[in-house]
N, C-alpha and C positions, 0 to 999 in steps of 0.2 A: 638473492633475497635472504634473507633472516632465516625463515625454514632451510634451506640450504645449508648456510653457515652452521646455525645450530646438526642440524645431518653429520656436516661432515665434523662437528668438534666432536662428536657423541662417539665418532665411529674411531677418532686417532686417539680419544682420551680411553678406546676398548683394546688397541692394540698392547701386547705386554710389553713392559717396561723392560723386561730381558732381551728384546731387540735391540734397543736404543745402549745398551749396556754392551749389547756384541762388538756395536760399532766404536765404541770409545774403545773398551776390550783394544780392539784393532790397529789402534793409533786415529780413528778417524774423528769431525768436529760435529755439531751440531747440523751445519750444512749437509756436510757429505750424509749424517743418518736421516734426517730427510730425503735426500734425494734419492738414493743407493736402499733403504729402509720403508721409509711411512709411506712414498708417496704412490712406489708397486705395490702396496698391500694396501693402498686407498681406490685402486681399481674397481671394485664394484660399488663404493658410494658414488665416487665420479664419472662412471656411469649413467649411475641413480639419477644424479642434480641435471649430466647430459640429457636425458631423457626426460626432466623435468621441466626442463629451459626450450627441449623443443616442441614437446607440446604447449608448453605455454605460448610460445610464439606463433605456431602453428593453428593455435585455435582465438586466436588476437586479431578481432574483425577492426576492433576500436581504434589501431592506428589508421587502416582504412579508411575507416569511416571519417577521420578529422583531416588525414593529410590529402586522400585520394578520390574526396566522396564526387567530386566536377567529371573525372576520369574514369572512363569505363574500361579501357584498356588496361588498368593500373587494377580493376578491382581483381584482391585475391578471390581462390574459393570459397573461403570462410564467410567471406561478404556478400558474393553474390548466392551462397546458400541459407544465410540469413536474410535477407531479404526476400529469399525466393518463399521461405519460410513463413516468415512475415506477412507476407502476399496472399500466401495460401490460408491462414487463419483470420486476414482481414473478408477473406470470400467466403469462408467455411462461416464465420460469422454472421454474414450479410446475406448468405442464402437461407431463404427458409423448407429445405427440405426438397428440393427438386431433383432427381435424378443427376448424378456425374459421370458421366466415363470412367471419372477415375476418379477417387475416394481421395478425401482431401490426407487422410492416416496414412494411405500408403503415398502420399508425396513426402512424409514428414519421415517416413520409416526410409523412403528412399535416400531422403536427404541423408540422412544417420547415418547410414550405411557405406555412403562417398565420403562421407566424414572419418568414417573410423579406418577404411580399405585403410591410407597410405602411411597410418601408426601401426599396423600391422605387419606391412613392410619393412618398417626401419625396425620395431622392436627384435626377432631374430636377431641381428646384425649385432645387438647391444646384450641380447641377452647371456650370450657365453660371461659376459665381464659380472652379471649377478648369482655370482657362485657362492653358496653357502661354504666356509670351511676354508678360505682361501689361506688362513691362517694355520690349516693344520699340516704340520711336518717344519715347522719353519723355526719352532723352538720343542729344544730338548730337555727333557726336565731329570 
């Protein structure tokens, strides 16, 4: 996406020009201080956009809902929790005040809470790579 792109220009246009300077320094080209240079010290933005691209996906009922809506076997979480969602505020609506079992908020809190469990999981895994400082020690001044 655009937010992305713009991320990661912001973050190679912050890196010091005295890297890109080490590599030539060195005999090496343009290619090589990319790869060898910008692109290990791009690790925590490329992280960032990883972990943006899969919540994005992860929380994306609408392919769903247009390629898979016939197919129940095919529906993801996201889908069958909105829906279930859905459901629950069409009834919360249409009830006028009679006792529930169970409270149509904690169905909504429950949802929430299945929602969020399996980004909680993945973030650890990603978060060693959102290191403040990653740049320090890496030029000499």
């Amino acid at each position: 996406s655009g937010f992305n792109l713009v991320l990661l220009r912001t973050y190679i246009e912050s890196i010091p020009r005295s890297l890109h300077e080490a590599v030539y320094v060195d005999g090496g080209n343009d290619f090589q201080a990319y790869w060898r240079v910008i692109f290990p010290v791009c690790k925590p933005v490329n992280s960032a956009i990883l972990l943006f691209g899969i919540l994005n996906q992860w929380n994306n009922f609408m392919d769903t809902q247009m390629y898979c809506a016939m197919k129940e076997e095919l529906h993801t979480l996201q889908y069958v929790l909105y829906n279930t969602l859905t459901t629950v505020s069409d009834i919360e609506n249409l009830k006028n005040g009679g006792g529930a079992a169970v409270a149509p908020q904690s169905i909504k809190m429950a949802i929430t809470v299945i929602t969020v469990v399996p980004v909680m999981f993945v973030y650890p895994f990603l978060q060693k790579h959102f290191v403040s400082g990653i740049m320090v020690g890496s030029v000499k001044a």
